[in-house]
N, C-alpha and C positions, 0 to 999 in steps of 0.2 A: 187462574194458574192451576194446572195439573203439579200433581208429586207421585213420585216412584218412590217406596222407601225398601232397604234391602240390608241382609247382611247380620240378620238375626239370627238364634241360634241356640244349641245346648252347649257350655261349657263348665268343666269346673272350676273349683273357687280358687281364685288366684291366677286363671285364666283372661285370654282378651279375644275379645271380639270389636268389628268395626264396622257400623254402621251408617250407612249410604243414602243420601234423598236427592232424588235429581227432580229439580222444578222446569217446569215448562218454558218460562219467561225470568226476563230478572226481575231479581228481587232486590228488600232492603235487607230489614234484620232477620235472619235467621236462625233457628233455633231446634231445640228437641225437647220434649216432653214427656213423662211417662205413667204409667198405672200399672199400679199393684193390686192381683185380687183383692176383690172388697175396700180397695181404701181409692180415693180422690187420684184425678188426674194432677201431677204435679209436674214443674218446670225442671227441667234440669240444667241445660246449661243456652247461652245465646251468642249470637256475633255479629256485629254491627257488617254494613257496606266495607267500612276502613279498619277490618279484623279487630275491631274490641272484645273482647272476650268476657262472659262473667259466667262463673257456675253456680249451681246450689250449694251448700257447705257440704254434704254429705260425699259429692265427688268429686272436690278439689281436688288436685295432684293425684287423679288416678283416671281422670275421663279427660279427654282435651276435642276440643271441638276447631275445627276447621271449614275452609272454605276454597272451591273454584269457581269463580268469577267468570272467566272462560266458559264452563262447562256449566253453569248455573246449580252447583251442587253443593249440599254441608255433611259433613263429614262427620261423626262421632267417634274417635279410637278411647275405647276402654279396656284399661288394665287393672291389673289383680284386683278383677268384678268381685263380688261378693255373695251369698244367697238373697240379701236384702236386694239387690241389684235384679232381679227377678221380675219382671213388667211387662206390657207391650210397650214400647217405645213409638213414638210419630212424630216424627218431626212438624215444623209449624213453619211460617214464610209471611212474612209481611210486605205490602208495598209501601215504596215512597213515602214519607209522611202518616203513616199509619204503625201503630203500635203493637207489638208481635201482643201483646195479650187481646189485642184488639180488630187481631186480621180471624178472615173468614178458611183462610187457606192449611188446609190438613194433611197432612199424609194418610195413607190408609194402615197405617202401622208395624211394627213388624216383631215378634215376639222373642223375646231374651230371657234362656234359662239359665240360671245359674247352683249347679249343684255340691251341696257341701262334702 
């Protein structure tokens, strides 16, 4: 499975930006992920085949994450971002039966400023 991710950017704080991954093939769970200089790749939010939703606690009610099914893509909309919010971003894709912490499949990532 190839991924295209897009839709990165500089914005300031309170600003949004919305972030795009189109995968090659269908998928099941998909998801997005990100990293802050110097610190761990962390999760941020995911979505089942049947739109389940769960985020990390940091961007509840300000990131919502979506899906086309159609167009094999998920979708990231984040609002009044933060300077913590500051990462590259990559989205992540799992097949069938396979556990998104546990799929091989990456985006090449795409870099979100956020300035105060």
């Amino acid at each position: 499975v190839q991924l295209q991710a897009s839709g990165g950017g500089l914005v300031q704080a309170g600003g949004s930006l919305r972030l795009s991954c189109a995968a090659s093939g269908r998928t099941s769970v998909m998801g997005w992920f990100r990293q802050a200089p110097g610190k761990q790749r962390e999760w941020v939010a995911g979505i089942s085949s049947s739109a389940i939703r769960k985020y990390e606690e940091s961007v509840q009610g300000r990131f919502t994450i979506s899906r086309s099914n159609d167009k094999n893509t998920v979708y990231l909309q984040m609002n009044s971002l933060k300077p913590d919010d500051t990462a590259v971003y990559y989205c992540r894709v799992a097949l069938r039966g396979v556990a998104l912490r546990d799929s091989p499949y990456w985006g090449q990532g795409t870099q979100v400023n956020v300035s105060s």
